[in-house]
C-alpha positions in Angstrom: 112.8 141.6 54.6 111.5 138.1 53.2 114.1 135.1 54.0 113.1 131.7 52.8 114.1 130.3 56.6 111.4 131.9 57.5 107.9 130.0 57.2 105.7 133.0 58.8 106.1 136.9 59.5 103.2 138.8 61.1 103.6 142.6 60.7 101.3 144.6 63.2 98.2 142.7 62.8 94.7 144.3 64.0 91.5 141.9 64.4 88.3 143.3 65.5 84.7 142.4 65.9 82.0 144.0 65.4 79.5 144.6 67.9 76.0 142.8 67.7 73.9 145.4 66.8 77.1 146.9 64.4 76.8 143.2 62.9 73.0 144.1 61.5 73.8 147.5 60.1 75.4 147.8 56.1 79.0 148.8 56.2 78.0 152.0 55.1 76.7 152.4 58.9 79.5 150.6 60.3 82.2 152.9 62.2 85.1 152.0 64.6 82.6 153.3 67.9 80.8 149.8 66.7 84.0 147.4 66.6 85.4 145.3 70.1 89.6 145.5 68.8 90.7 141.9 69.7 94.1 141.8 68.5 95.8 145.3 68.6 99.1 145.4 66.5 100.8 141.9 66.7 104.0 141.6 64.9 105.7 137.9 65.4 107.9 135.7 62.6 108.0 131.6 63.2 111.4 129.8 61.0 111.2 126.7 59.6 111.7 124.3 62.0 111.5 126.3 65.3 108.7 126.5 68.2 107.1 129.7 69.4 105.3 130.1 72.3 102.4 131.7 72.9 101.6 132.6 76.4 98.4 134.5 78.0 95.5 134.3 80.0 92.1 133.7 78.6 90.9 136.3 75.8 93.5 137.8 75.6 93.4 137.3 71.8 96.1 134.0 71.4 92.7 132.0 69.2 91.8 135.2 67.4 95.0 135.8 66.3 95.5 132.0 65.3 91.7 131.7 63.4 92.8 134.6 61.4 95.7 133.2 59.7 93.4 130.7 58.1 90.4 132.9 58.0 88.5 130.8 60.7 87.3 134.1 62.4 83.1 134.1 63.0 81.4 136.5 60.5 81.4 139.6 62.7 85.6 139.3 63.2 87.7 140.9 60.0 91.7 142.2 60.0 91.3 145.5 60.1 95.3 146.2 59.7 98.7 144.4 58.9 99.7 141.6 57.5 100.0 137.8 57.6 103.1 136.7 55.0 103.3 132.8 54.8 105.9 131.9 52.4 106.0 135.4 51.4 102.4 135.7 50.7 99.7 137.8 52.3 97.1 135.4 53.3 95.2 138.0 54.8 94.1 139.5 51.9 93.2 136.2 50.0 89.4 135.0 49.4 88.0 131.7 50.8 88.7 129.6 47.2 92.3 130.9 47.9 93.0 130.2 51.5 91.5 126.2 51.2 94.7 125.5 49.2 96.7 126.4 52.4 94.6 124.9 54.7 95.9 121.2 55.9 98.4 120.7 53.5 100.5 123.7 54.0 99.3 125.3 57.4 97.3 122.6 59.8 95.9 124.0 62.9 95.0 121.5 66.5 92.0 123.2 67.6 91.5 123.8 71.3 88.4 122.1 71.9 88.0 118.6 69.7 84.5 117.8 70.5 83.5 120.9 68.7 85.9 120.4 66.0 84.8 116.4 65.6 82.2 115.6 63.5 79.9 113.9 65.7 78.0 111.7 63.1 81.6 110.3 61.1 84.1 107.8 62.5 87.4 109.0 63.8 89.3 106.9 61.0 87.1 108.4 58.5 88.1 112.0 59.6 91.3 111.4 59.9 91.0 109.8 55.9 89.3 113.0 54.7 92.1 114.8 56.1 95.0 113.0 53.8 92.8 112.6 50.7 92.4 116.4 50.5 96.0 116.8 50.9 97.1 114.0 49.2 99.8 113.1 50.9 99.7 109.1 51.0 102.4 106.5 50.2 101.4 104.7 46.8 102.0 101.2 48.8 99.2 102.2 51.3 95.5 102.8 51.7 93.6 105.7 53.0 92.2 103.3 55.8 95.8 101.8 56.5 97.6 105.7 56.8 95.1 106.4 59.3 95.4 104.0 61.0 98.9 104.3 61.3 98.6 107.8 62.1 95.8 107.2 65.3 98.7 104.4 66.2 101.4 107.0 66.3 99.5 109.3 68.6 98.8 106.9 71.2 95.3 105.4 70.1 95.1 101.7 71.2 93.4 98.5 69.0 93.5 101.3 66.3 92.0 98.6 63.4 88.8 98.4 66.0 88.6 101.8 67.2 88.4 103.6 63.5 84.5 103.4 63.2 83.9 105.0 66.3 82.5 108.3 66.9 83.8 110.5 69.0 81.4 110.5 72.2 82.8 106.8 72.3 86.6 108.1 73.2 87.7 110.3 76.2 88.3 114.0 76.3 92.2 112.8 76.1 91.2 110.5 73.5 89.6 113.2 70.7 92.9 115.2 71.4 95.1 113.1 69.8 92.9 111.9 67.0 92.8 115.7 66.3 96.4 116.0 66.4 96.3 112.9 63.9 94.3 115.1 61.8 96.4 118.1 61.5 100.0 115.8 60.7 97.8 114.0 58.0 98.7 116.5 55.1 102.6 116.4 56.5 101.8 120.5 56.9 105.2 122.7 56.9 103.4 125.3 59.9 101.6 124.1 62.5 99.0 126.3 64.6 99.0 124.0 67.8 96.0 125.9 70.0 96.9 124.1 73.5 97.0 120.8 72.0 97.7 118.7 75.4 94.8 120.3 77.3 92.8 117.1 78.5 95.5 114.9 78.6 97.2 113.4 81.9 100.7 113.8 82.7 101.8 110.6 81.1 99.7 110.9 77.9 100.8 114.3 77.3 104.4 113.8 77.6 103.8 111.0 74.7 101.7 113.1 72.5 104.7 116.4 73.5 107.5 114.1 72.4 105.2 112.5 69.4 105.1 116.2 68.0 108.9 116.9 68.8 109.9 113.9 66.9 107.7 114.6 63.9 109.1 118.2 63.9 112.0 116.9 63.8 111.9 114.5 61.0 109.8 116.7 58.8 111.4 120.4 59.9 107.7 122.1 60.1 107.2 125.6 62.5 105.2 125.7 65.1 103.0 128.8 67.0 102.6 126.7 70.2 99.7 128.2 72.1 99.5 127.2 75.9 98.5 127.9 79.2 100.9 125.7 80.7 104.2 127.8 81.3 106.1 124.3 82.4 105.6 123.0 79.1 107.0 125.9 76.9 110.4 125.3 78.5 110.2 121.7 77.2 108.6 122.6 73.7 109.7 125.9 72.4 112.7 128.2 71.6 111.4 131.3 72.1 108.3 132.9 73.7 105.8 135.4 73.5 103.8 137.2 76.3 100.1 138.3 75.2 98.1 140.4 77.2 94.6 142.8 76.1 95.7 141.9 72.6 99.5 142.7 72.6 102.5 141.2 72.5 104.1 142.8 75.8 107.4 140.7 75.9 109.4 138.2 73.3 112.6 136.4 73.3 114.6 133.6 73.9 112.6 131.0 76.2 115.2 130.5 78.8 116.0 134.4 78.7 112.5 135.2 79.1 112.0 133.1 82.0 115.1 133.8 84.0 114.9 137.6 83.5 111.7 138.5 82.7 111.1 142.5 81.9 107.8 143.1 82.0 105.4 143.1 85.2 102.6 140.6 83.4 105.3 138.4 82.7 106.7 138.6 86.2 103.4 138.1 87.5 102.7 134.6 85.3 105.8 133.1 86.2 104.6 134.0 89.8 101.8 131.8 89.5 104.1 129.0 88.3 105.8 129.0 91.4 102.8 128.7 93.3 101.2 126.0 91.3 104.2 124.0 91.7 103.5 124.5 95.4 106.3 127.0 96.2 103.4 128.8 97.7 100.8 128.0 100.4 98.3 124.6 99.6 95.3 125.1 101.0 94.5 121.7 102.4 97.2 119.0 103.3 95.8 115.8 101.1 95.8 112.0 102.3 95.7 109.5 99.4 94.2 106.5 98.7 95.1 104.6 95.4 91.8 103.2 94.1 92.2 101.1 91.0 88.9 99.5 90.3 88.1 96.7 92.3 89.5 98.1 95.3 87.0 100.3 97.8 88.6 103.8 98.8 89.9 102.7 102.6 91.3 104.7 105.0 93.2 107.9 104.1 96.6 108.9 105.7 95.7 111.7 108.4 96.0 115.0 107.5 95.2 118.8 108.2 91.9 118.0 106.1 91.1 114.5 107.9 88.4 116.1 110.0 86.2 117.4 106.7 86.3 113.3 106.3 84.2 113.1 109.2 81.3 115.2 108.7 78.2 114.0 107.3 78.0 111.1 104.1 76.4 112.6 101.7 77.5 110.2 99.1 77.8 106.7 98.7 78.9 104.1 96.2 79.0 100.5 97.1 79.9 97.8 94.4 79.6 99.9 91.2 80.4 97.7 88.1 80.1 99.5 84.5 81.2 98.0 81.2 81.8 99.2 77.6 81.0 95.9 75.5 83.7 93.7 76.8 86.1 96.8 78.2 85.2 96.9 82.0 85.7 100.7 83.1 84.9 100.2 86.8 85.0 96.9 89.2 83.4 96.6 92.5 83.8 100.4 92.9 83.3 101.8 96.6 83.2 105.7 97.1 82.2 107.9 100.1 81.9 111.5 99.8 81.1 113.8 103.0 79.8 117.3 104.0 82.7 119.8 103.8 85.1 118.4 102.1 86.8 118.3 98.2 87.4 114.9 97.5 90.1 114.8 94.3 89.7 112.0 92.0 93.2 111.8 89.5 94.2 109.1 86.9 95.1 109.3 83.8 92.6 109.9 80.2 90.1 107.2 79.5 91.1 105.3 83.0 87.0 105.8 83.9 87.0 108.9 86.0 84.2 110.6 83.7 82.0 107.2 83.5 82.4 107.5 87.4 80.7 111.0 87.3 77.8 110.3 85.0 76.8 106.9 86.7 76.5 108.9 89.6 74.6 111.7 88.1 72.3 108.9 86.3 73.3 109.9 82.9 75.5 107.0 82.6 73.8 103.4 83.5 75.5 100.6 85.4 75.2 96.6 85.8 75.3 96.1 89.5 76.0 98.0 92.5 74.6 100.8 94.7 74.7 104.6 94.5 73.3 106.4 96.9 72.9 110.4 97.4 71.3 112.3 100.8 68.3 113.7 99.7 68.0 112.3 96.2 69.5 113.1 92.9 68.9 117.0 93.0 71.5 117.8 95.8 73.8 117.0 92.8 75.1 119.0 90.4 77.6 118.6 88.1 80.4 121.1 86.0 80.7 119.1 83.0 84.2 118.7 81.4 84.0 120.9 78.4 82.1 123.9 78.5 81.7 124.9 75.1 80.0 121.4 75.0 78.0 121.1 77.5 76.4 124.8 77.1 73.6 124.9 74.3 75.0 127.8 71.9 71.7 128.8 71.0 70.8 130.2 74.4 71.8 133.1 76.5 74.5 132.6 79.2 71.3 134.2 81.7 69.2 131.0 80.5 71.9 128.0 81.1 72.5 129.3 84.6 68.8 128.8 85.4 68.3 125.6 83.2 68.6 123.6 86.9 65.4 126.1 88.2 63.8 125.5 85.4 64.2 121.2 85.3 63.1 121.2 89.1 60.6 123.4 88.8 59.0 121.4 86.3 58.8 117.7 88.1 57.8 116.1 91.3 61.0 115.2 93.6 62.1 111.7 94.0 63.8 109.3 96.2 67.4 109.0 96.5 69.3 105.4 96.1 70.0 103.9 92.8 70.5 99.9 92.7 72.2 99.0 89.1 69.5 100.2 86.8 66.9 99.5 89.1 65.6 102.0 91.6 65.1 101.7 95.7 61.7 104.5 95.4 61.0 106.4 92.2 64.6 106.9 91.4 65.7 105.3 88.6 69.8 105.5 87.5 68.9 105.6 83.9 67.2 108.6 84.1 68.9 111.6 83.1 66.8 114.2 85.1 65.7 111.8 87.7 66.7 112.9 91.5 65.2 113.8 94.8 64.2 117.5 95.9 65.8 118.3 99.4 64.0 117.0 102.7 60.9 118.5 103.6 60.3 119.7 100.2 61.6 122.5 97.0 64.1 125.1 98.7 63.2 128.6 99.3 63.3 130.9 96.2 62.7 128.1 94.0 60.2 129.7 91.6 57.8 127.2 92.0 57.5 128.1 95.2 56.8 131.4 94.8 60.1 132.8 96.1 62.5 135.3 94.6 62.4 135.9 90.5 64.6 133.6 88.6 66.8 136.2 87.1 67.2 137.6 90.4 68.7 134.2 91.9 70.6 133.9 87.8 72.1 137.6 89.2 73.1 136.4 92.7 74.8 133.2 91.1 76.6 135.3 88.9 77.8 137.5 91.6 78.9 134.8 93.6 81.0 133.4 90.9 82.5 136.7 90.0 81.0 136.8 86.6 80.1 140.5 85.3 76.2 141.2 85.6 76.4 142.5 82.2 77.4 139.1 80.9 73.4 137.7 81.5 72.4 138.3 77.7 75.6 137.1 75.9 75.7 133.6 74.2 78.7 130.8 75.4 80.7 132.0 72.1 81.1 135.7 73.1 83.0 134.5 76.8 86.6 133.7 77.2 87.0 130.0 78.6 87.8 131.8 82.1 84.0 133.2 81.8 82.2 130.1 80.6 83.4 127.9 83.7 82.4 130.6 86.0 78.7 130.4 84.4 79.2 126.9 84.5 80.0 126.5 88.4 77.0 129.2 88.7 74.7 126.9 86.8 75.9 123.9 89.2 75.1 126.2 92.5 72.0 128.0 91.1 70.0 125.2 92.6 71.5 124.8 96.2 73.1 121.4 95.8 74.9 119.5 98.9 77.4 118.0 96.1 79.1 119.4 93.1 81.0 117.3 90.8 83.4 118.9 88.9 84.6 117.0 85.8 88.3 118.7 84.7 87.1 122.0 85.3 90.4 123.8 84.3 90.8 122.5 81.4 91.9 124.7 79.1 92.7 127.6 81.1 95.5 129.5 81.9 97.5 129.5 84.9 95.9 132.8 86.0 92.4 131.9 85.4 93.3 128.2 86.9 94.2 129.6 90.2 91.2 132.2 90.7 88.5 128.9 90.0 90.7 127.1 92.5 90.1 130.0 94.9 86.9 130.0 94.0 85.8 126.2 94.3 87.6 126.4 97.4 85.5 129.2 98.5 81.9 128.2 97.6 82.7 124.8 99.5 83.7 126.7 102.5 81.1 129.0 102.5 78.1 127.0 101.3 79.5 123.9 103.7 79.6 121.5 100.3 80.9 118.3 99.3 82.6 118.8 95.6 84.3 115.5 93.7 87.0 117.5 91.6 87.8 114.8 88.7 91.4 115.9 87.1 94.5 114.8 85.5 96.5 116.9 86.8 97.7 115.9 90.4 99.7 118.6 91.4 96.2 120.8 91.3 94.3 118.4 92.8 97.2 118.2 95.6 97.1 121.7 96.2 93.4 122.3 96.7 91.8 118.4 98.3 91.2 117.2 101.8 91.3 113.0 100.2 92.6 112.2 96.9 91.5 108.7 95.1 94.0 107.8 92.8 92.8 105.8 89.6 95.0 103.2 88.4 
């Protein structure tokens, strides 16, 4: 039965995809043999006002089932069954004319992933303006301009009047996810579809932006479906919870009774994890700290069960690094060592110059002054960028990004290794976003120019290494869950046999069970393959758990 306290009531909803080759065929050919069932009889109801939590580990189905209340789902995806009542209307049966009028201004969704949801070639402030002129929703006294940039104010944007002409490569990860959270309050929506809206953000910025969102709640009374990965934060955020797994809703109720006494096993086993990502469990490595706001060098660190991976071999040095945005200067007289062995964490909060630390070193950022300078040259380096769904070309097959590194090496001579501001010591040259050295005394066995072992065959091994199904090779970055893409990510960064990894917020995004088996993992490939990795993070207690030395940026 319909009650107008409630905003939305989802009764046993089905979504499924077809398969590729079911995609080609006329629906006259099409049977259920052909169809991957993504979500598998949901029934959930949000009330005006009130937060539900949406818990699960990657693919489960959390997005699917969120994309199809606005009919966001790819062309392959349809619901096959059930029913999404907003208001006391069906929207699943509506057409696309019909569902835009419920789109912003009555139903706003905060997309996981902003860079994709940006538009790369518009300013922020202009986005943001599009969003409140097509749901006119503006005070008479103010401007379209003025709104938005009252709106980027209220989610934590800084100089706001300056900053609306910018495009979105010109703001941190933590930075596009408020200015897509600005979005989605433009049209003053009554439901909100919040797809784990505090993913990039630091401690500090996301407590803001959680308490922004409470407070606007509040005020305006809208529902939320608060999708996360982070169980900490649905105590603080919602009233009830819901525990997704293979497509099901496997346990709901009452937040707090849910997580003193939960029922099922799955449940039991997440909260399981929580206790051992707030280190109620084992750490792996005890961590000294060094606090390292720029102009400071990185010093001694306290001594620890991982002090001796400090003393092995430097593989990488930064002396005097200065970078500068304009007149905003990111990084000062910057010192850094990295040795063999070892996971050095680097925290600090978004936009504090973690990520401009990580592509001066990899050359794809330039600098004014200073020294970097890598054993062997720029190829023992790869990185894991921050991202994945950015920093994976959608057009080619997961098989083809992991050997992307084969196929750059193969194509070039090697270089040296020191970079000197954006000047070069050799033929290295930091504004070159390729440029690097080849390992001492030459290309490393199996490289295929070389003449060693097959490409696909070393694409395979990577991908075994990893823990990332074989069958996986031919599939394109859309069809993985974010669990799988970071796995093909880290096998795209070891492909090539570096000495250093850097891994640029590699878990963001992911749940706490897929979060712990790529901290495993990390952990693993350094142990095994005797690495250095620079983990770059937010989130300290992670970083805690799993480094030898943390830097700490102010």
């Amino acid at each position: 039965m319909w009650t107008m306290s409630k905003l939305l009531k989802i009764d046993n909803l089905i979504v499924a995809f077809r398969d590729r080759d079911g995609g080609r065929r006329p629906a006259s050919q099409f049977s259920a043999a052909d169809e991957t069932v993504a979500v598998r009889g949901v029934d959930l109801t949000i009330g005006r006002g009130e937060t539900l939590a949406l818990v699960g580990e990657s693919g489960c189905g959390k997005t699917v089932m969120c994309k199809s209340m606005l009919g966001f789902l790819c062309a392959r995806g349809r619901v096959d069954g059930g029913s999404i009542e907003y208001m006391g209307r069906d929207l699943a049966g509506l057409a696309e004319k019909d569902l835009v009028k419920y789109r912003g201004g009555e139903i706003a969704m905060i997309p996981q992933d902003p860079m994709t949801s940006l538009d790369p070639m518009a300013s922020v402030g202009d986005q943001i303006a599009e969003a409140i002129r097509i749901a006119d929703h503006i005070d008479k006294t103010q401007s379209v301009r003025d709104r938005a940039i009252e709106l980027m104010r209220r989610v934590g944007i800084e100089d706001a009047e300056n900053r609306y002409d910018q495009r979105p490569y010109q703001f941190s990860g933590g930075m596009r996810q408020r200015i897509v959270i600005a979005i989605a309050l433009a049209g003053d929506p009554n439901l909100v579809l919040a797809d784990e809206p505090t993913t990039a953000l630091d401690e500090e910025t996301q407590a803001g932006v959680l308490a922004l969102i409470r407070e606007l709640q509040k005020e305006r009374g809208f529902g939320m479906l608060f999708i996360t990965h982070d169980l900490h934060l649905v105590e603080d955020m919602a009233q009830r919870v819901a525990i997704m797994k293979d497509g099901k809703i496997v346990e709901e109720g009452p937040t707090r009774q849910v997580f003193d006494g939960p029922k099922h096993e799955y449940t039991r086993q997440l909260l399981g994890y929580l206790d051992y990502y707030r280190q109620r469990g084992h750490m792996h490595r005890a961590s000294g700290t060094t606090n390292a706001a720029p102009g400071t060098r990185a010093g001694e660190v306290a001594k620890s069960s991982g002090a001796a991976a400090a003393e092995g071999p430097t593989v990488l040095r930064v002396r005097g690094l200065n970078k500068s945005y304009g007149d905003l200067k990111v990084l000062t007289d910057f010192d850094l060592e990295a040795h063999r062995g070892e996971i050095l964490g680097i925290v600090g909060r978004s936009g504090c110059g973690k990520s401009t630390l990580a592509s001066c070193i990899m050359g794809i950022e330039p600098f004014e002054s200073g020294m970097i300078e890598i054993e062997g040259g720029r190829d023992r380096a790869q990185m894991i960028f921050q991202g994945t769904q950015d920093a994976f070309n959608s057009r080619m097959t997961i098989g083809q990004i992991i050997a992307e590194p084969l196929k750059i090496r193969g194509a070039r001579p090697g270089a040296g290794g020191t970079a000197t501001g954006s000047s070069v010591t050799g033929r290295l040259s930091a504004a070159d976003p390729v440029a690097g050295g080849s390992n001492a005394g030459g290309s490393s066995a199996g490289d295929p120019a070389t003449g060693g072992s097959s490409t696909e065959d070393r694409v395979l091994r990577a991908m075994d290494e990893v823990g990332l199904d074989r069958s996986l090779i031919k599939r394109r970055p859309h069809e993985l869950s974010g669990g799988q893409r970071q796995r093909a990510a880290i096998a795209r960064a070891i492909i090539a046999d570096p000495d250093i990894i850097i891994a640029d917020e590699p878990l963001t995004g992911l749940d706490v069970t897929a979060q712990a088996r790529i901290v495993h993992l990390l952990r693993d490939l350094v142990d095994r393959r005797d690495l250095s990795l620079i983990l770059i993070a937010h989130d300290r207690p992670m970083v805690e758990h799993v480094s030898d030395r943390i830097i700490q940026f102010a």
